[in-house]
C-alpha positions as CSV (number, residue, x, y, z in Angstrom):
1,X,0.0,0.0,0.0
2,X,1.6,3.6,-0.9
3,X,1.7,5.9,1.6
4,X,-0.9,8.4,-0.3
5,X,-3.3,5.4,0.0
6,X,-2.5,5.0,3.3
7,X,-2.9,8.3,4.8
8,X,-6.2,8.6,2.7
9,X,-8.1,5.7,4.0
10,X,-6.5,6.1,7.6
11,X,-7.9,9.7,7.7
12,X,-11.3,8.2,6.4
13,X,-11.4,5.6,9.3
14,X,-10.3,8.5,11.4
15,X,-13.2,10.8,10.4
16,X,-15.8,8.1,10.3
17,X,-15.4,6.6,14.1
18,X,-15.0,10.0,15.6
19,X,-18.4,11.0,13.7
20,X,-20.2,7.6,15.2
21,X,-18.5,7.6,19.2
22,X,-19.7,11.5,19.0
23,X,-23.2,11.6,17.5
24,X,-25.8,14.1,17.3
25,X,-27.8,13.9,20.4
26,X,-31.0,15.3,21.6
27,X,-32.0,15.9,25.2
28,X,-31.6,18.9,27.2
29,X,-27.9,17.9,27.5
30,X,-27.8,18.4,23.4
31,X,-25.7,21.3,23.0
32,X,-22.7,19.5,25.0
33,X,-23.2,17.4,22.1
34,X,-22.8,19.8,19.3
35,X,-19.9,21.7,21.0
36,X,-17.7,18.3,21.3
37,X,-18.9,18.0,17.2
38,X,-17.7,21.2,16.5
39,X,-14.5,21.4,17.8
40,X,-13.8,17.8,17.5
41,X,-15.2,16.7,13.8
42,X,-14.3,20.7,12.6
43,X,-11.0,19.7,10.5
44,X,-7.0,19.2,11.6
45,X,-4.6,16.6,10.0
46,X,-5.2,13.9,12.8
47,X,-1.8,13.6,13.3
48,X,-1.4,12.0,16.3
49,X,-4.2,9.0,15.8
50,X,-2.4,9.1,11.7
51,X,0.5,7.6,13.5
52,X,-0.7,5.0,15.4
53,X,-2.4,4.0,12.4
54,X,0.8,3.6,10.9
55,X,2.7,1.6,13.4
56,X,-0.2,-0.8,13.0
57,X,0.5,-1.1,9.6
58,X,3.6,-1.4,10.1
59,X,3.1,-4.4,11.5
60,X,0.4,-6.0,9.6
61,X,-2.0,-5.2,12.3
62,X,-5.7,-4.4,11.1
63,X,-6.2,-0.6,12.2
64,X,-9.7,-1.8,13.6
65,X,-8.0,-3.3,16.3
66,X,-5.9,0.4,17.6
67,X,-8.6,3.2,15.9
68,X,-10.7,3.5,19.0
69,X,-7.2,4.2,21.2
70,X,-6.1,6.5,18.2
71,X,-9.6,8.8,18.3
72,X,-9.6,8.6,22.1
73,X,-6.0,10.5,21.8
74,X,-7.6,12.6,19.6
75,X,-10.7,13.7,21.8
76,X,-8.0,14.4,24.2
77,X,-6.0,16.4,22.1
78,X,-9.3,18.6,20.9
79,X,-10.1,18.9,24.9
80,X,-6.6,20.6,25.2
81,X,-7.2,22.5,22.4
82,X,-10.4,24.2,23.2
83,X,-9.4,25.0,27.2
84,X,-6.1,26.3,25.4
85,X,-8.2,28.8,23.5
86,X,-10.0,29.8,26.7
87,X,-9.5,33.8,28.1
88,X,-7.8,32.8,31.2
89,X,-5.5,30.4,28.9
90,X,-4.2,31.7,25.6
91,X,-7.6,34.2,25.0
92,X,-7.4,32.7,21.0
93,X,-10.5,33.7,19.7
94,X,-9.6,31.1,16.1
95,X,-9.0,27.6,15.6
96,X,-8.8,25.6,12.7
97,X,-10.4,28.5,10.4
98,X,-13.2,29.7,12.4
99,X,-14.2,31.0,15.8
100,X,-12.8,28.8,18.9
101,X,-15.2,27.3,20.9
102,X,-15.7,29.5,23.7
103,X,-17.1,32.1,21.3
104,X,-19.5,30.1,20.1
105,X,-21.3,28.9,23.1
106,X,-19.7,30.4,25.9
107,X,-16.5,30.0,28.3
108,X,-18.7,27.7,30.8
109,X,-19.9,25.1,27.8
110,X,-16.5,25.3,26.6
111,X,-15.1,24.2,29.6
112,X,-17.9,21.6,29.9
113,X,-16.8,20.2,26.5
114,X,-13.6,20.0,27.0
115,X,-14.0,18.4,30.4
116,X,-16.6,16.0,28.5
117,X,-14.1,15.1,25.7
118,X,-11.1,14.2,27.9
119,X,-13.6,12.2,30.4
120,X,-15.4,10.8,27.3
121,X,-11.3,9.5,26.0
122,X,-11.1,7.5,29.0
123,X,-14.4,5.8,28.7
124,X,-13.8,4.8,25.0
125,X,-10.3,3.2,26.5
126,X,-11.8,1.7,28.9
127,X,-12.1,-1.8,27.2
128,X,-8.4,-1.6,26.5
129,X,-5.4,-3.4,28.3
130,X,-4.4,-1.3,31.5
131,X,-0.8,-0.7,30.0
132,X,-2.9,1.5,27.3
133,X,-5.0,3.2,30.2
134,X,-2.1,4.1,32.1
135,X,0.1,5.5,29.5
136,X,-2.9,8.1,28.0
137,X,-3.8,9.2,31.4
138,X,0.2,9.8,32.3
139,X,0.7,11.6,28.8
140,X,-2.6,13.8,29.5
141,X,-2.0,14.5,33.5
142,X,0.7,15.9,35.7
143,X,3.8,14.8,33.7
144,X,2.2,15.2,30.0
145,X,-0.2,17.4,28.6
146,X,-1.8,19.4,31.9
147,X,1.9,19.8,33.7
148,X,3.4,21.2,30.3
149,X,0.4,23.9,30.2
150,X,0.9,24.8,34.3
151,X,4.6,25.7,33.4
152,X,3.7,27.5,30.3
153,X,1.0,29.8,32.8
154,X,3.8,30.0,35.1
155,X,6.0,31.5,32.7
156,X,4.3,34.1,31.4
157,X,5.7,37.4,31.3
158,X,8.9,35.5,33.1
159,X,12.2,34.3,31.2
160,X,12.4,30.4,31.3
161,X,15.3,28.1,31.3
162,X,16.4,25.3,29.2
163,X,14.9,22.9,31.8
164,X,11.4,24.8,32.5
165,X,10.6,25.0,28.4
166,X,12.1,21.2,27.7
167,X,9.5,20.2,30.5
168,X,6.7,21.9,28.8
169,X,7.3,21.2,25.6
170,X,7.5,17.5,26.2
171,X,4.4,17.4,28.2
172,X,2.0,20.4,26.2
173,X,3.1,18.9,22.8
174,X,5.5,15.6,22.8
175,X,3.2,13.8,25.2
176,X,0.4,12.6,22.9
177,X,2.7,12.0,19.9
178,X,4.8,9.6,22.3
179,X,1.8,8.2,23.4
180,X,0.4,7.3,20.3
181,X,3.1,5.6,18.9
182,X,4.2,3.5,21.9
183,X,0.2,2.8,22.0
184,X,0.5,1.5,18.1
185,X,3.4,-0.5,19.6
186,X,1.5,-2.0,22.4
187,X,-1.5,-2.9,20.2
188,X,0.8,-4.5,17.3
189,X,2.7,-6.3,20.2
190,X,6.2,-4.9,19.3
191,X,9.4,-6.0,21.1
192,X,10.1,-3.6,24.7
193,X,12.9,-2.0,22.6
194,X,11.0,-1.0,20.1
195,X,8.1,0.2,21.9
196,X,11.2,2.1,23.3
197,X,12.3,3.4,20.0
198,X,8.7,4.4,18.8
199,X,8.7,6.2,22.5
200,X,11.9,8.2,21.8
201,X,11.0,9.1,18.1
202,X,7.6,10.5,19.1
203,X,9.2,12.7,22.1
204,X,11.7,14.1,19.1
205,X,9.0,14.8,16.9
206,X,6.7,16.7,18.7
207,X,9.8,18.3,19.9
208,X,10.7,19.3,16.9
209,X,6.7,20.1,16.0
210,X,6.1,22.5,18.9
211,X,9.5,24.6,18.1
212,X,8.3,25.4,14.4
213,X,4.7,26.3,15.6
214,X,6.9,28.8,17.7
215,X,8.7,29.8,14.7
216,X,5.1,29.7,12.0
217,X,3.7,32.2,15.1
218,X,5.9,35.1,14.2
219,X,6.2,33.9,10.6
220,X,3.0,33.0,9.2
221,X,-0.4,34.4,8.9
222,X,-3.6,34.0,9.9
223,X,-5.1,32.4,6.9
224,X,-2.5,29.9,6.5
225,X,-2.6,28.6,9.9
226,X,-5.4,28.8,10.9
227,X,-5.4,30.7,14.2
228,X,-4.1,33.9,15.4
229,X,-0.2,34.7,14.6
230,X,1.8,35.9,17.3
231,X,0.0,34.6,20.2
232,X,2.7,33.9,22.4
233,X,4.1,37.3,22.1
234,X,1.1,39.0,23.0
235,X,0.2,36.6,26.0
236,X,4.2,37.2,26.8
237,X,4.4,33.2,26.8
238,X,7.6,31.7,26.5
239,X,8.4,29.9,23.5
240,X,11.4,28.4,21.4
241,X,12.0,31.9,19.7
242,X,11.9,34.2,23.0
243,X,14.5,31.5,24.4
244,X,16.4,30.4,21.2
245,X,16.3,33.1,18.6
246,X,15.1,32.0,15.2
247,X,18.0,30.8,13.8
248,X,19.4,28.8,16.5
249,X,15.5,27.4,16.4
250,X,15.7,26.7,12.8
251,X,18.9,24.4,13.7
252,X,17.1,22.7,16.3
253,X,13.7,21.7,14.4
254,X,16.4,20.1,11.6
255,X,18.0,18.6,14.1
256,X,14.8,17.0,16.5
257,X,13.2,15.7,13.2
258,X,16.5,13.9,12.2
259,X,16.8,12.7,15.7
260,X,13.5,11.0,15.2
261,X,14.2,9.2,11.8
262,X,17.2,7.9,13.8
263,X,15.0,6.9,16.9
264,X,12.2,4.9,15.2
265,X,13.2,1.5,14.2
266,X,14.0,0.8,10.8
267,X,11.1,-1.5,9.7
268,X,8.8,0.7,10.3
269,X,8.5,2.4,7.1
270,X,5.2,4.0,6.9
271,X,5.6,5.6,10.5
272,X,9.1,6.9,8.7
273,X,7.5,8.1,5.5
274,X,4.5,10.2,7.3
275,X,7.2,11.9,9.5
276,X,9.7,12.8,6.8
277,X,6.7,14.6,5.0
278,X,6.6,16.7,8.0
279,X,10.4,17.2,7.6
280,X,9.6,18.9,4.4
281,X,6.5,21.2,5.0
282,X,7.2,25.0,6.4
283,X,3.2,25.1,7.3
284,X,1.2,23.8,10.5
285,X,-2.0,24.6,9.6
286,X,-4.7,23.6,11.3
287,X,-3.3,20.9,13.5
């Protein structure tokens, strides 16, 4: 199967069950319903259940048997997203090409709906083994996803050392791609080492990922991404270019994406192929 085949009928399967585990409801509940539709089913490239998808296929492993783990990590991901857009968070008033949640039903339903979308996650895992459990709740709590954001609020207005932004990067942004392909590794029942591998490689990826969102925030525009440019500098939030510079950041996204060619293990091509087509693009939109 080549890869252009591949990412199309992943991103189909991907579209498809998120549609069906989040259906229209009615009830007086509904709206919670429409907001997790809106923000969850209202475009992005999937990357993070996309490679799962492809460590299963890696290793000859039907994606039926990982894609309800993969869209779990994505509901979690969309819950970050829209309490990231929030006033008292990053005050982003666009995602993905039209207005962020919050100002479309309100800062108290878009807390709801990101609460219900991270809580929802852990039901839908819930018939998984515990080794899955435990990994997507470390990767989303205190040492992933909601420990990365605390030091990024902490920072604000503040300089940040090496260690601080490391930390946050690797739990606001590294944490889920980690996750999803050490999951895809779990489900396909790869060796410890290269469960190992598939961990390391997704840590220098969304390492990698997060500095040139940094960079694409003073570099880009609106339209292309998406979302408001130059968010971190008006929220004063430390990022790879306040602490690097953009050259020296430049040197480092070259250098994390290389690191995680060189991480992942060598058979698995299809994880390899979708990275390296990151390698090349100078756009994040919509993600």
């Amino acid at each position: 199967m080549t890869q252009k085949v591949l990412t199309t009928k992943a991103l189909c399967l991907i579209e498809e069950r998120l549609s069906t585990l989040v259906p229209p409801r009615e009830g007086p509940h509904k709206t919670l319903y429409e907001g997790a539709r809106y923000s969850l089913l209202g475009g992005g490239k999937r990357l993070r259940p996309h490679l799962l998808l492809s460590v299963l296929e890696d290793y000859q492993v039907p994606y039926e048997k990982g894609l309800d783990v993969a869209c779990a990590i994505e509901m979690i991901h969309t819950y970050s997203l829209i309490h990231d857009d929030l006033p008292c968070m990053d005050d982003d008033d666009l995602r993905r090409a039209k207005p962020s949640l919050h100002k479309v039903l309100g800062e108290g339903m878009a807390v709801l709906v990101g609460d219900f979308l991270l809580t929802y996650a852990f039901e839908v895992l819930s018939s998984f083994p515990s080794s899955i459990l435990s990994l997507i709740a470390r990767a989303a709590g205190a040492e992933g996803v909601i420990g990365g954001q605390v030091v990024d609020i902490l920072h604000e207005g503040k300089e940040i050392d090496e260690n601080a932004f490391n930390f946050m990067i690797s739990g606001k942004t590294s944490a889920l791609f980690r996750a999803s392909l050490e999951c895809g590794g779990i489900l396909a029942g790869a060796t410890p080492q290269d469960r190992e591998r598939l961990r390391k490689g997704g840590e220098a990826f969304g390492i990698a990922f997060q500095i040139q969102d940094d960079l694409l925030d003073i570099t880009s525009d609106e339209k292309t991404l998406g979302k408001p440019i130059g968010s971190a500098l008006k929220n004063e939030k430390a990022s790879a270019i306040s602490l690097y510079g953009i050259e020296k950041a430049k040197k480092l996204i070259a250098e994390q994406f290389q690191r995680s060619l060189a991480l992942l293990p060598n058979h698995c091509i299809h994880t390899l192929n979708f990275i390296r087509s990151f390698n090349k693009i100078t756009e994040c939109s919509s993600y």
